[in-house]
C-alpha positions as CSV (number, residue, x, y, z in Angstrom):
1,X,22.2,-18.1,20.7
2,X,19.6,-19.0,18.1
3,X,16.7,-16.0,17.6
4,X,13.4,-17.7,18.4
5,X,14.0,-20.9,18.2
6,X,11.1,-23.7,18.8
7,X,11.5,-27.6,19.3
8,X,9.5,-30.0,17.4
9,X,9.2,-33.7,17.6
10,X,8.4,-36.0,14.6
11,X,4.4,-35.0,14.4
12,X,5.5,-31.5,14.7
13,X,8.0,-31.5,11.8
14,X,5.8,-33.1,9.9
15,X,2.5,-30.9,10.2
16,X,4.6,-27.7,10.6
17,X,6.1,-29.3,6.5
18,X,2.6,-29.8,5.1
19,X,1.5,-26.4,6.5
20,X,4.4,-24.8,4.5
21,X,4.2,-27.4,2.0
22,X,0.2,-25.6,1.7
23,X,1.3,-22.0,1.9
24,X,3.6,-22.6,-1.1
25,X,1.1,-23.7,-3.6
26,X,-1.3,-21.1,-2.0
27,X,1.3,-18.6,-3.2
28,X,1.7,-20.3,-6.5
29,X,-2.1,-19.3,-7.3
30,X,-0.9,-16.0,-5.8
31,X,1.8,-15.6,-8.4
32,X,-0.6,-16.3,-11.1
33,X,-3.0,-13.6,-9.6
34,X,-0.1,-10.9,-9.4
35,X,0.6,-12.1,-13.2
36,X,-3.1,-11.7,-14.2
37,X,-3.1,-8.3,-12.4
38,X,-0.2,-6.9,-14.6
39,X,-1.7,-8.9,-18.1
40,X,-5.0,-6.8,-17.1
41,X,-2.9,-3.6,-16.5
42,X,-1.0,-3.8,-19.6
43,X,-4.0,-4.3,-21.5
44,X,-5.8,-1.5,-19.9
45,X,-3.0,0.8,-20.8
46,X,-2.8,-0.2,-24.1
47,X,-5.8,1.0,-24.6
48,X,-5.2,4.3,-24.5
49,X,-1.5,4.2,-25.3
50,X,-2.5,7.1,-27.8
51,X,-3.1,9.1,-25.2
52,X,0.0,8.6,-23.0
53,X,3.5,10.9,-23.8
54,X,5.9,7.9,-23.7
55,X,6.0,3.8,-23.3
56,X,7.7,4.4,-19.3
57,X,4.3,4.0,-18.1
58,X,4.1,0.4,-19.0
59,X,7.3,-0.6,-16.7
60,X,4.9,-1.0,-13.8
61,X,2.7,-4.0,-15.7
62,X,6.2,-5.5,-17.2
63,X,7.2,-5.6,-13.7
64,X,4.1,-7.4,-12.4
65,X,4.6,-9.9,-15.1
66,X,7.7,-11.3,-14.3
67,X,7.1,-10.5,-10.9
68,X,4.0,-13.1,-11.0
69,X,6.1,-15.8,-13.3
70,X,8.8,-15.8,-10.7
71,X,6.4,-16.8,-7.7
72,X,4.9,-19.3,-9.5
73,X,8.5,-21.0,-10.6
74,X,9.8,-19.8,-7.0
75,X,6.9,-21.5,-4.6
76,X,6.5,-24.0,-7.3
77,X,10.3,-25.1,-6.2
78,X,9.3,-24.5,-2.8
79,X,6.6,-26.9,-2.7
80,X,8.6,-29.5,-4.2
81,X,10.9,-29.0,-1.3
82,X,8.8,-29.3,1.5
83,X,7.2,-32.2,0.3
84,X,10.6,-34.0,0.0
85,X,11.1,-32.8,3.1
86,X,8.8,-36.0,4.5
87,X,11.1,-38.2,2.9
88,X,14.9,-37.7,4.3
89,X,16.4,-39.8,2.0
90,X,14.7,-37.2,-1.2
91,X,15.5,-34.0,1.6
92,X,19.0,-34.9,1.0
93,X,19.8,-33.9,-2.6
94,X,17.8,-30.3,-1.8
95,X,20.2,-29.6,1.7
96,X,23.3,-28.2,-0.6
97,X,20.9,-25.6,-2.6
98,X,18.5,-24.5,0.5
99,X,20.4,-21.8,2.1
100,X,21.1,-20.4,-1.9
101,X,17.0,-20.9,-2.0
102,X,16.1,-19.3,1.0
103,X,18.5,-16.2,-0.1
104,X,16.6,-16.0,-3.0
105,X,13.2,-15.7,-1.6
106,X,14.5,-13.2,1.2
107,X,16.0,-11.4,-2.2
108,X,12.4,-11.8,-4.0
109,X,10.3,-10.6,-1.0
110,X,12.6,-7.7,-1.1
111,X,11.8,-7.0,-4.7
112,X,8.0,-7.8,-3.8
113,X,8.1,-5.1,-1.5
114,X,9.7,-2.6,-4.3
115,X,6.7,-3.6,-6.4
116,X,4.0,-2.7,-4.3
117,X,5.7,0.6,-3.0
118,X,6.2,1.3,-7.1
119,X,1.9,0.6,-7.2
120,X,1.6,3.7,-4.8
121,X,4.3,6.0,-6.5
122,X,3.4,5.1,-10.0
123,X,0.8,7.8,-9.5
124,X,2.7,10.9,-9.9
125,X,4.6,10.4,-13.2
126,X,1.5,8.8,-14.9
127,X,0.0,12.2,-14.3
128,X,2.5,13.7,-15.9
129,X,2.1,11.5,-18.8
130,X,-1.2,11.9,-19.4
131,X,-1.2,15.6,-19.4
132,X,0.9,15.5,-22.4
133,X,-0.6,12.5,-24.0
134,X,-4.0,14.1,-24.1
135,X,-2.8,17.4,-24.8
136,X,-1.0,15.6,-28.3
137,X,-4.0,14.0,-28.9
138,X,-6.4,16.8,-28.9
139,X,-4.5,18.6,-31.5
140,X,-4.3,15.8,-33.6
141,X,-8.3,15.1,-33.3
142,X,-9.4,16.5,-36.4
143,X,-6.3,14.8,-39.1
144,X,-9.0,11.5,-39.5
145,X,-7.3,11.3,-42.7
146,X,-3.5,11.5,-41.7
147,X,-2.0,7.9,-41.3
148,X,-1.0,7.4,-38.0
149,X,-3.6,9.7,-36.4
150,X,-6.5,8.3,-38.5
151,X,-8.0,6.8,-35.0
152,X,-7.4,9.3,-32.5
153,X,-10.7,11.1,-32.9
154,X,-12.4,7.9,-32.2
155,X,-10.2,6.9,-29.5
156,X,-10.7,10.5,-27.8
157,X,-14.8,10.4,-28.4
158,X,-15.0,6.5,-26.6
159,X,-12.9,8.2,-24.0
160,X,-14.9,11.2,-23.2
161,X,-17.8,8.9,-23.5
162,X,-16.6,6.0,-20.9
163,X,-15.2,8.3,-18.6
164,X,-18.1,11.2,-18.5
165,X,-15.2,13.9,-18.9
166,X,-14.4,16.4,-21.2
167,X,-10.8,18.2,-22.4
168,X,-7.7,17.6,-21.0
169,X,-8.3,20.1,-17.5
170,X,-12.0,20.8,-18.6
171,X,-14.2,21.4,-21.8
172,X,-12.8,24.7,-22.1
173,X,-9.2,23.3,-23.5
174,X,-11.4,22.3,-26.9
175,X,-11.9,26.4,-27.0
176,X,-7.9,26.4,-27.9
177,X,-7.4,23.9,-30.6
178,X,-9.0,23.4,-33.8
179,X,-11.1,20.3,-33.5
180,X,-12.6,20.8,-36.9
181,X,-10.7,19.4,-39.9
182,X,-10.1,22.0,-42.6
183,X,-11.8,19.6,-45.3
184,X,-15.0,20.1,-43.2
185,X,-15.0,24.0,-43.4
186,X,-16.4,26.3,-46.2
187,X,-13.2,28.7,-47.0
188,X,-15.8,31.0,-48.9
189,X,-17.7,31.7,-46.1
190,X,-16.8,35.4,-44.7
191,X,-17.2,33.9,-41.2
192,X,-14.6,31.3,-41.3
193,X,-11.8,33.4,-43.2
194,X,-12.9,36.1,-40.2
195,X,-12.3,33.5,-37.9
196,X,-9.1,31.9,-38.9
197,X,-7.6,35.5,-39.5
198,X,-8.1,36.9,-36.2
199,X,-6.0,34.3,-35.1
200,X,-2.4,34.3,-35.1
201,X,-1.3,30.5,-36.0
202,X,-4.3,30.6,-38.6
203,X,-6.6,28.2,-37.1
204,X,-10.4,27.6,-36.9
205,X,-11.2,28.3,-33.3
206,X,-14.1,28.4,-32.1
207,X,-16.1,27.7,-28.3
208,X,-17.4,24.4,-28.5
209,X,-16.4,21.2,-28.3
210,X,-17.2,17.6,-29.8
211,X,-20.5,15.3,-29.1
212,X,-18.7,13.1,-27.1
213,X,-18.7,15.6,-24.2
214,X,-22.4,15.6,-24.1
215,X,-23.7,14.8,-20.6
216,X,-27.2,12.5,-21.7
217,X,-28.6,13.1,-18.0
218,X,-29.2,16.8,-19.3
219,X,-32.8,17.9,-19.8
220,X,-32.2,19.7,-22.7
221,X,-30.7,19.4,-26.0
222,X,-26.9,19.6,-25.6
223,X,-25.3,22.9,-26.3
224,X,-21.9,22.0,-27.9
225,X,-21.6,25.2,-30.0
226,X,-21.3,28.8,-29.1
227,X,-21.6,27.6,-25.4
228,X,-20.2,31.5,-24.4
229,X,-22.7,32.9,-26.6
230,X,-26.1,33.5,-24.6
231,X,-27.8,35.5,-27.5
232,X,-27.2,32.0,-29.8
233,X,-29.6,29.8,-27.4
234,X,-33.0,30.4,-26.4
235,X,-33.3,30.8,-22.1
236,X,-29.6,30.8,-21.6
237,X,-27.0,31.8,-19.9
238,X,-23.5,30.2,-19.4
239,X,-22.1,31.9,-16.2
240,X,-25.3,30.6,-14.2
241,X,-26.7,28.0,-15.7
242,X,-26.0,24.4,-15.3
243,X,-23.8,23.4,-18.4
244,X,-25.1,19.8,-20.5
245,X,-21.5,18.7,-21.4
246,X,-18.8,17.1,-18.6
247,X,-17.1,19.4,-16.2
248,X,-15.0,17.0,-15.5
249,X,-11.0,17.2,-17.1
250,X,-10.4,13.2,-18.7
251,X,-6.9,13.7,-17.1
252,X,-8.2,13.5,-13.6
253,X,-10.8,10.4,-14.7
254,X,-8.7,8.6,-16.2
255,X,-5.6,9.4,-13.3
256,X,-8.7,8.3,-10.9
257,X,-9.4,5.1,-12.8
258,X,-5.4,4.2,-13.2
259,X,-4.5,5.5,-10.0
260,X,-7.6,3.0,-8.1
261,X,-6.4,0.3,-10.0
262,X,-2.7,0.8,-9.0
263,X,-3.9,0.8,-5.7
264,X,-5.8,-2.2,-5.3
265,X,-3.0,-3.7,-7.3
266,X,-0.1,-2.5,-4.8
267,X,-2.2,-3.7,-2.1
268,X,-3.0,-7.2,-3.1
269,X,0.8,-7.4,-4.1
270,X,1.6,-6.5,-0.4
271,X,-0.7,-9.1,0.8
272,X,1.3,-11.3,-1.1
273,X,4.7,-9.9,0.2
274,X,2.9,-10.7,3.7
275,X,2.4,-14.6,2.4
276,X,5.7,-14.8,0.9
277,X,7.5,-13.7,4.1
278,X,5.7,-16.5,6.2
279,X,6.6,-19.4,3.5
280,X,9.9,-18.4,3.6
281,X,10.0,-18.4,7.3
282,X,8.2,-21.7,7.5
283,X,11.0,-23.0,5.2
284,X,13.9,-21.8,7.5
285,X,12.4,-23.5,10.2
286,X,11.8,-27.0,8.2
287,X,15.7,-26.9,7.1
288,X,16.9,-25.9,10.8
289,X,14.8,-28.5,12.5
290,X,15.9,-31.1,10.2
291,X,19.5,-29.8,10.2
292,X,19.3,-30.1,14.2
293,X,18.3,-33.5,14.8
294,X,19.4,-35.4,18.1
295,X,19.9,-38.6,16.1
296,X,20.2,-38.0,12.1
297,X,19.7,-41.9,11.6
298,X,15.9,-41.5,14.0
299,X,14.1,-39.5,12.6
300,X,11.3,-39.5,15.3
301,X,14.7,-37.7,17.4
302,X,13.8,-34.6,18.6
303,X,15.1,-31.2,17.3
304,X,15.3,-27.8,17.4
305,X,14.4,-25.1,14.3
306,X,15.1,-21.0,14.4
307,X,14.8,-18.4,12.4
308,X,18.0,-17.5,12.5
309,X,21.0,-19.5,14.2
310,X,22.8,-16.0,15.8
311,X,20.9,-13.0,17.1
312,X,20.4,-10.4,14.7
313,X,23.2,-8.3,15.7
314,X,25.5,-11.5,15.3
315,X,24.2,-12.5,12.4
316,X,24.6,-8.7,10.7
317,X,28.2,-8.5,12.2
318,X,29.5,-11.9,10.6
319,X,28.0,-10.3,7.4
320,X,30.1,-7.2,7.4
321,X,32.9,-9.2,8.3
322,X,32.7,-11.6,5.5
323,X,32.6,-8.6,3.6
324,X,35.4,-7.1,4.6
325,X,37.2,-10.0,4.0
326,X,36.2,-9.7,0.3
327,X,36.9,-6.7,-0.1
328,X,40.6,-6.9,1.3
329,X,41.0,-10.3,-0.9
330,X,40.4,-8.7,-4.1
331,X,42.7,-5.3,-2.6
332,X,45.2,-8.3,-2.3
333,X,44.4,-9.9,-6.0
334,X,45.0,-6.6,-7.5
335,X,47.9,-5.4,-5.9
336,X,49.5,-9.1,-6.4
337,X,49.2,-8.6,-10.3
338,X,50.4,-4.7,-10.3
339,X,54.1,-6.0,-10.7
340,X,53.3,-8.3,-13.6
341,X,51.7,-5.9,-15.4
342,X,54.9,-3.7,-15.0
């Protein structure tokens, strides 16, 4: 017994074909979305790709790349199909190749669905990454004349600036690093040789940070050096009074920015999933309905199209048996060429 099956007529088949046949290219334009989505991504990423430990974060755009080149190709094909389908003498060369087709899309909507899921998990190792990235970057801030590192103080700075945070957790991660490059710092003066002694890997530290953590909103001049130091400022006092730089850590804005934006992605790409699923079910019922015609040579005949031509549980037990027939024909193959071997 078929699993909901529905007959059609002549109109029928044909409006239920042009309907599909409109889905499909709908989902072409989809595919170029998803593929604009992970181009945008990419970009964004690289970016900042100064900032991030290792290159695994950009498997995520990669993926919705080709994921977005294969909808267009695969509904692109699709299309083509259902608009043959008005024509049986054109249907005819697709009927060999449809059941491989439709395999394919059940396999693409499948790896659709792995995509969006991936948008939602992506989250937790790209936290990860950027913990370490940032934490590399800071302590290469000050080498402005190191190749390779020659941009990360700018890079850092447009950060802190975009994103209205400062440090990797918060400002006070700058208090641990020297920020200031040694060709920058008077080695006569008694307080810098006092400063860079008392410390044990020889560095200039000191409790401030760079401009680019500045909050502009603040009424007063931004305090960026000897924030811990009340006697240094006039009126104030850094346990109670409301600091002018960011509180905010840039790992948590930028894991908010990245994280909305794999969001919105995963959930557009499920909306596609959701599209994909109903072409591919509108195509199955095309190729059944045409496949079931009363009188192949009238095509006004009447017919019936399903989604599937056994119940579920038939269906999934003439796949395990076809299996299992594999499996014992290549147990047979094998065992047939042990004694040539030997």
């Amino acid at each position: 017994m078929a699993l909901m099956p529905i007959k059609f007529d002549l109109k029928k088949r044909v409006k239920l074909a042009q309907s599909v046949w409109f889905m499909f290219w709908f989902a072409v334009m989809a595919g170029v979305l998803v593929f604009s989505l992970g181009l945008f991504f990419k970009i964004e990423l690289r970016k900042r790709s100064e900032l991030m430990d290792n290159n695994e974060s950009h498997f995520l755009p990669n993926l919705l790349i080709l994921v977005g080149l294969i909808a267009c190709g695969i509904n692109a094909l699709g299309g083509k199909i259902c608009y043959d389908s008005l024509d049986p003498t054109k249907f005819v060369k697709w009927k060999p190749m449809l059941k491989t087709f439709l395999i394919g899309c059940v396999g693409f909507n499948c790896l659709l669905i792995f995509t969006s899921l991936l948008c939602f998990l992506m989250r937790i190792p790209l936290q990860f990454t950027l913990a370490d990235g940032l934490k590399n970057g800071m302590r290469f801030y000050k080498d402005t004349d190191t190749p390779g590192r020659c941009y990360m103080k700018r890079t850092l700075d447009m950060m802190q600036i975009e994103f209205r945070c400062c440090g990797n957790d918060n400002y006070r991660d700058w208090f641990e690093i020297q920020w200031i490059s040694n060709r920058y710092l008077d080695f006569s003066s008694k307080e810098v040789k006092d400063r860079i002694g008392s410390n044990v890997d020889g560095q200039y530290l000191m409790d401030g940070v760079p401009f680019s953590c500045c909050n502009p909103s603040s009424p007063r001049p931004c305090i960026q050096l000897q924030m811990t130091n009340n006697s240094a400022h006039y009126s104030y006092d850094h346990y109670t009074e409301e600091l002018n730089v960011w509180k905010r850590g840039c790992r948590e804005a930028l894991l908010s920015y990245y994280g909305g934006l794999m969001n919105t992605i995963g959930a557009l790409v499920l909306l596609v999933t959701m599209l994909e699923i109903g072409v591919t079910i509108g195509l199955q019922y095309v190729n059944s309905s045409l496949s079931t015609l009363s009188n192949p040579e009238d095509p006004e005949s009447e017919s019936e199209g399903w989604l599937l031509e056994k119940t579920v549980k038939e269906t999934f037990t003439d796949i395990m048996a076809k299996m299992k027939a594999m499996s014992k024909g290549s147990k047979v193959g094998e065992g047939e060429e042990a004694p040539a071997e030997s």
